[in-house]
C-alpha positions in Angstrom: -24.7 -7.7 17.1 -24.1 -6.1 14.4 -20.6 -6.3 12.1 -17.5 -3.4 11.9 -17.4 -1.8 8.9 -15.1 0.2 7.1 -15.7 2.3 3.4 -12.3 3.5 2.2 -12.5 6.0 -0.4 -15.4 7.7 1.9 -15.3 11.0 0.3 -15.5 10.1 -3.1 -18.9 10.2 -5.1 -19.2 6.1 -4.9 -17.6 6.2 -0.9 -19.9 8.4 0.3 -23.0 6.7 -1.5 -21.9 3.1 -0.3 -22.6 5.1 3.2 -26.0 6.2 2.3 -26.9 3.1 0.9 -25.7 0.7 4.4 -27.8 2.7 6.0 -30.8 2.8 3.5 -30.8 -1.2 3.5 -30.5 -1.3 7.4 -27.5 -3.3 7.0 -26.2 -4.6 10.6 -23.4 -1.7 11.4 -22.3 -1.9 15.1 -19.4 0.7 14.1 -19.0 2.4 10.6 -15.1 4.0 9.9 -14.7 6.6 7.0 -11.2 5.9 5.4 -9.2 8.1 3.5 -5.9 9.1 2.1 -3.6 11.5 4.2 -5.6 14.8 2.8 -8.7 14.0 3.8 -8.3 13.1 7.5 -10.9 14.9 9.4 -13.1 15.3 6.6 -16.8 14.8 7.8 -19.4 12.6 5.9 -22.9 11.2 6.9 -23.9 7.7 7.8 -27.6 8.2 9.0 -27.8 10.5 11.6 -23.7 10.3 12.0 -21.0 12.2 11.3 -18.1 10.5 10.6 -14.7 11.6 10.5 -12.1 10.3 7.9 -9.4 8.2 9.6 -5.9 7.9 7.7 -5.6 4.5 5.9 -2.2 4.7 6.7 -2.6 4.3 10.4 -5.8 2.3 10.5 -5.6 -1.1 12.0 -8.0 -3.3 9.5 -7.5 -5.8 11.9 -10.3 -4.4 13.7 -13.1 -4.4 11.5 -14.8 -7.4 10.1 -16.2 -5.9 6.6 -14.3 -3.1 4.1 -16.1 -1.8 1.0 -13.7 0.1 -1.2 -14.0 2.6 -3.3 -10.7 3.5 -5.2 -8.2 3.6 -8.2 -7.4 0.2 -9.0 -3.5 1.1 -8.3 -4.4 1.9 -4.8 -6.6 -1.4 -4.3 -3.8 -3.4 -5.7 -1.7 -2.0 -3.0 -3.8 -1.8 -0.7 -6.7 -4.7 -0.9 -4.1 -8.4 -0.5 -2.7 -5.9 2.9 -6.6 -5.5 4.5 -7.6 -9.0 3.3 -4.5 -10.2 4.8 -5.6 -9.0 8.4 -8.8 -10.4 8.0 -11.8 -8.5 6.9 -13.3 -9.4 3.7 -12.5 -6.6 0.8 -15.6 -5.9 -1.3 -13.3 -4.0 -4.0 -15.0 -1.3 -6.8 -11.8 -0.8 -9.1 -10.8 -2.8 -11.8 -7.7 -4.2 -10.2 -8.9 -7.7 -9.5 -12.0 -8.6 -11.8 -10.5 -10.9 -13.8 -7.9 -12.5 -11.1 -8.7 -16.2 -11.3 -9.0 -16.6 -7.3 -11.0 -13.2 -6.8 -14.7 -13.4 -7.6 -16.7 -11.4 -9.6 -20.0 -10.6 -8.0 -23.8 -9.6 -9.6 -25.5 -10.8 -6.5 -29.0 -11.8 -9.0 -26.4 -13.3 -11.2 -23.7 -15.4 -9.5 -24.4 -15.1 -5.9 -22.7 -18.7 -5.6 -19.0 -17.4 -6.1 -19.1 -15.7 -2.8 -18.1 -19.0 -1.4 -14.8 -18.8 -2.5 -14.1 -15.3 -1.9 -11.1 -16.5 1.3 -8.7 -17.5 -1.4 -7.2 -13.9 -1.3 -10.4 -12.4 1.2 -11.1 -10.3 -1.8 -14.5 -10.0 -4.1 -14.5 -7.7 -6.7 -17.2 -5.6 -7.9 -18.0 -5.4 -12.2 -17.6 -2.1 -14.1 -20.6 0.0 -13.6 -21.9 -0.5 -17.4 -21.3 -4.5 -17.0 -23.5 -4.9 -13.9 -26.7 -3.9 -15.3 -26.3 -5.4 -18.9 -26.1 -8.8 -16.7 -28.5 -8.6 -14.8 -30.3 -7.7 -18.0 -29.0 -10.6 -19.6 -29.2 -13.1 -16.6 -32.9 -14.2 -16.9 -33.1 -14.3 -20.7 -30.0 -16.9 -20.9 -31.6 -18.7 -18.8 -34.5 -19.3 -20.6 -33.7 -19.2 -24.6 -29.5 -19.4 -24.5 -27.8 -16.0 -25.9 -25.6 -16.1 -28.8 -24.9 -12.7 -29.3 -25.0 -9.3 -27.8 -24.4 -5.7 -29.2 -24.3 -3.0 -27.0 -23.8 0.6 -26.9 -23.7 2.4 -23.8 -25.0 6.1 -22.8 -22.5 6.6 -20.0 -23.2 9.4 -17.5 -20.2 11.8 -16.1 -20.4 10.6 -12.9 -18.8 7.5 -13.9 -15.3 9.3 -14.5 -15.6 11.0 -10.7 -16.8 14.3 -9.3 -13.8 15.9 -11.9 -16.6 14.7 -14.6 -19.2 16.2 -13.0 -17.7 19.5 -11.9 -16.2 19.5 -16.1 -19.9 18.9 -17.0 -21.2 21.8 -15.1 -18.7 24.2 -15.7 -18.3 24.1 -19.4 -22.2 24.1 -19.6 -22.5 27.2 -17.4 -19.8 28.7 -19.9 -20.6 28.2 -23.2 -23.0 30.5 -23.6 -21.0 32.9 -22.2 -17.3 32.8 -22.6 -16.6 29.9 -24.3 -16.6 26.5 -23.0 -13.9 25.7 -21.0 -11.4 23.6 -22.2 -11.8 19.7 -21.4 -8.9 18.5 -19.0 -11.0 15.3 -17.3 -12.2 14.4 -20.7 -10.6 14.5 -24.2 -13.2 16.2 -26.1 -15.5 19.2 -25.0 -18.6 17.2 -23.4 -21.1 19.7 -23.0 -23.6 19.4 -25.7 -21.5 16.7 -27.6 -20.9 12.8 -26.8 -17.3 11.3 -26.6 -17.0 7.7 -28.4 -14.3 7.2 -26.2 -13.7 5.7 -22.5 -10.7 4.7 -21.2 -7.3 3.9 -23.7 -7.1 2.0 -26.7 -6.4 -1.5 -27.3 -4.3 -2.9 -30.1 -7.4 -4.0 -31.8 -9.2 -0.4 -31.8 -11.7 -1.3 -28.8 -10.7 1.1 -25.3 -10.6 -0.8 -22.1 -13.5 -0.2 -21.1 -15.3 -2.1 -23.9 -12.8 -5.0 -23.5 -14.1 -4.6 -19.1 -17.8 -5.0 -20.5 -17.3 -8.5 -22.8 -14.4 -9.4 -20.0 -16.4 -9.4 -17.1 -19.8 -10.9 -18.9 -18.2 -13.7 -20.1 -16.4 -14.2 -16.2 -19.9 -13.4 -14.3 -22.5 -14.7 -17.3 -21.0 -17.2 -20.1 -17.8 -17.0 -21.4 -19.6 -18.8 -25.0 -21.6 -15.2 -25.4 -20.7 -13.3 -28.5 -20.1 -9.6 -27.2 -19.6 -6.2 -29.1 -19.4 -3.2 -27.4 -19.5 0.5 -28.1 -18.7 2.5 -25.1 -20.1 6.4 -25.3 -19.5 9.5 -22.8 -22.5 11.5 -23.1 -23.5 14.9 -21.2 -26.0 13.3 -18.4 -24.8 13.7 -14.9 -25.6 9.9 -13.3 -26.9 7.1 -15.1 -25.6 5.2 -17.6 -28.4 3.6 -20.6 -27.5 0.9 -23.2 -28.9 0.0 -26.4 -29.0 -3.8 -26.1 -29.0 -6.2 -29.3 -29.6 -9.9 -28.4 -29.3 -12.7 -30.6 -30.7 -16.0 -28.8 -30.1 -19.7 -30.3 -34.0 -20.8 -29.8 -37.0 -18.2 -30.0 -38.4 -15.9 -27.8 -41.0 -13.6 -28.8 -41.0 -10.0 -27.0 -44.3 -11.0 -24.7 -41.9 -14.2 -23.3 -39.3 -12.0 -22.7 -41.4 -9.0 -21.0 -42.7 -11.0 -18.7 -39.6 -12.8 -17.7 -38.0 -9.9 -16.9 -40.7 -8.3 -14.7 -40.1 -11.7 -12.6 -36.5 -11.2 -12.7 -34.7 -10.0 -9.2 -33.3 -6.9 -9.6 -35.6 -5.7 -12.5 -38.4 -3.1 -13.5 -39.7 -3.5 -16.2 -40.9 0.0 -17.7 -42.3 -0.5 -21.3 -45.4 1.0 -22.5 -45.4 2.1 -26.4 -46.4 5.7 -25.8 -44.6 9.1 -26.0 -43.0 8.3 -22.2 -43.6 5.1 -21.5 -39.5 4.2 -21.6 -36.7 5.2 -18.3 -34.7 8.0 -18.8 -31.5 8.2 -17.0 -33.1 11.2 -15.2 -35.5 8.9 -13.9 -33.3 6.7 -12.4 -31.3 8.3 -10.6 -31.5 7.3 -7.0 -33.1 4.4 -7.8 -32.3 0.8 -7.1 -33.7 -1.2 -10.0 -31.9 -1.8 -13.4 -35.0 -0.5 -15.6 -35.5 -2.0 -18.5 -37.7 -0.6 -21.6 -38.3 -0.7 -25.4 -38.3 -4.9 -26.2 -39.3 -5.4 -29.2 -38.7 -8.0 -32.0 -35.6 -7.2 -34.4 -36.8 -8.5 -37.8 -33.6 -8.8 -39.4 -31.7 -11.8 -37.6 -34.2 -15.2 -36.8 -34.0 -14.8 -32.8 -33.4 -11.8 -32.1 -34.7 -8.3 -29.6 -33.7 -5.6 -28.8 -34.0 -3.5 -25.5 -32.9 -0.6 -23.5 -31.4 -0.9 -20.0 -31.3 1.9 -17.4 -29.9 2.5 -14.1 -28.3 4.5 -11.9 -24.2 3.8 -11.8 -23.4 5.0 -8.5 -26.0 3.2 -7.1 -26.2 -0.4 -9.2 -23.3 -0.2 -11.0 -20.8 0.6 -7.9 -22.0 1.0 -4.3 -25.1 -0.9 -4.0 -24.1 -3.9 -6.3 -21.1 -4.2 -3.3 -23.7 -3.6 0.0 -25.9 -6.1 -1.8 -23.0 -8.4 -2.2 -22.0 -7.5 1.8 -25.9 -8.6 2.7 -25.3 -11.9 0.9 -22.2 -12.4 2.6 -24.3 -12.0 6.0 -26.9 -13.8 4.9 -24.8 -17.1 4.0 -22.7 -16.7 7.5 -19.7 -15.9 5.7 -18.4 -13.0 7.4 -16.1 -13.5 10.3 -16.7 -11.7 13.6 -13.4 -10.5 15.2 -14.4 -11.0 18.8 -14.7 -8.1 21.1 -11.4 -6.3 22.7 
């Protein structure tokens, strides 16, 4: 028999994917609920060969299902995901609201799959940022086998990442500037068509945004907390997929054959790195894929251990709903998810 699930935040960008992918992965539904806030009751999205309507979060009983991914602000969850966890599902959260809470876990299934076991402390596992998830899975298999030192990173972040309001401001002031004018940028703070934004999120004291403190955060919670990490976070005009530039400074050697092949061995991984014209991943090519891809390894002369790489993949899919049905299919598969019995 299979478990009840419900995805809050169902008819958002990451909701609605977290549907598709369930059902892509056969995961064991016996009854799928689309959550929502007040607006979007009665809104229809898929599951398979479904049609689900959205039920009101307000008067759902979560006491009833067994499972609940969500997809939302990290206000709401905070609100929201101690309530749902309190009547007994396990929350499989996608906002930044509890990624760093010491009795919350924070999950890269080919990472750290061993911190689902404490995941009842508050019935709460928390998904990394999109940009995080495949840097570490990334990183994973090379600290294993040479010990990282240091990491630089910039990221290629698609529009996606900031909601359908970044896609639709995407599309419309590309459709427009060669006509009226771009239209003037109200999700983002710069014009993003034809530009890139070196911006995401707010500032820190220290000149860093959020988002790049999320990225060294999260590593050093899901990774090593002994890793060196400096970040560059970067909006650019691509609709899903977010890319990195990846500098890696390791404290024995590893030459860029090593490292090739222990990545192509790696879960989670496709290598794609042939030193031609297109043999590299674009974030074109990702796109409704489930593999973090990685591409360009080669040697960086100037530090003693050192490579450099680029990482691809798609961030609705690995970097939000699929990292969190990947962590609901290790839940199942190490019994850990309770089964309300029958009413």
């Amino acid at each position: 028999m299979g478990y009840r699930v419900a995805v809050v935040g169902a008819t958002g960008n990451v909701g609605r994917e977290m549907l598709n992918i369930l059902e892509e992965v056969n995961f064991p539904v016996d009854k799928i609920h689309a959550i929502a806030s007040r607006k979007s009751i009665g809104v229809e999205v898929s599951f398979g060969d479904q049609i689900v309507r959205c039920e009101d979060i307000e008067q759902f009983d979560f006491s009833r299902v067994d499972l609940v991914l969500m997809s939302v602000s990290g206000t709401f969850s905070k609100e929201w995901s101690p309530k749902i966890g309190a009547a007994g599902p396990i929350v499989i959260d996608n906002s930044s609201a509890w990624r760093m809470d010491p009795d919350v876990p924070l999950v890269v299934p080919e990472v750290n799959p061993d911190d689902v076991a404490w995941a009842d402390r508050k019935n709460i596992i928390a998904n990394p940022n999109c940009s995080t998830a495949q840097l570490v899975v990334t990183l994973k298999p090379l600290h294993d086998a040479a010990k990282i030192r240091r990491v630089v990173v910039s990221t290629y972040q698609s529009v996606s990442g900031a909601g359908k309001e970044g896609m639709d401001e995407l599309f419309d002031q590309t459709k427009n500037v060669f006509v009226l004018g771009a239209t003037p940028p109200k999700t983002f703070p710069k014009q993003i068509a034809f530009n890139v934004i070196p911006f995401i999120g707010a500032f820190k004291d220290d000149g860093y945004t959020d988002e790049e403190h999320k990225m060294w955060n999260e590593t050093h919670k899901i990774l090593d907390p002994a890793i060196k990490l400096t970040v560059t976070c970067v909006r650019v005009p691509v609709m899903v997929g977010h890319s990195e530039s990846v500098n890696i400074e390791f404290e024995t050697p590893l030459d860029e054959d090593e490292a090739r092949d222990i990545l192509r061995e790696a879960p989670g991984l496709l290598v794609v790195d042939k030193r031609d014209s297109t043999g590299y991943m674009t974030p074109k090519e990702a796109q409704g894929e489930f593999p973090v891809f990685v591409s360009r390894i080669r040697k960086d002369p100037t530090i003693k251990n050192g490579l450099s790489l680029w990482v691809v993949a798609d961030n609705l899919r690995k970097g939000a709903a699929l990292n969190a049905v990947q962590i609901a299919e290790l839940l199942h598969e190490r019994g850990l998810i309770r089964q309300k019995a029958l009413a």
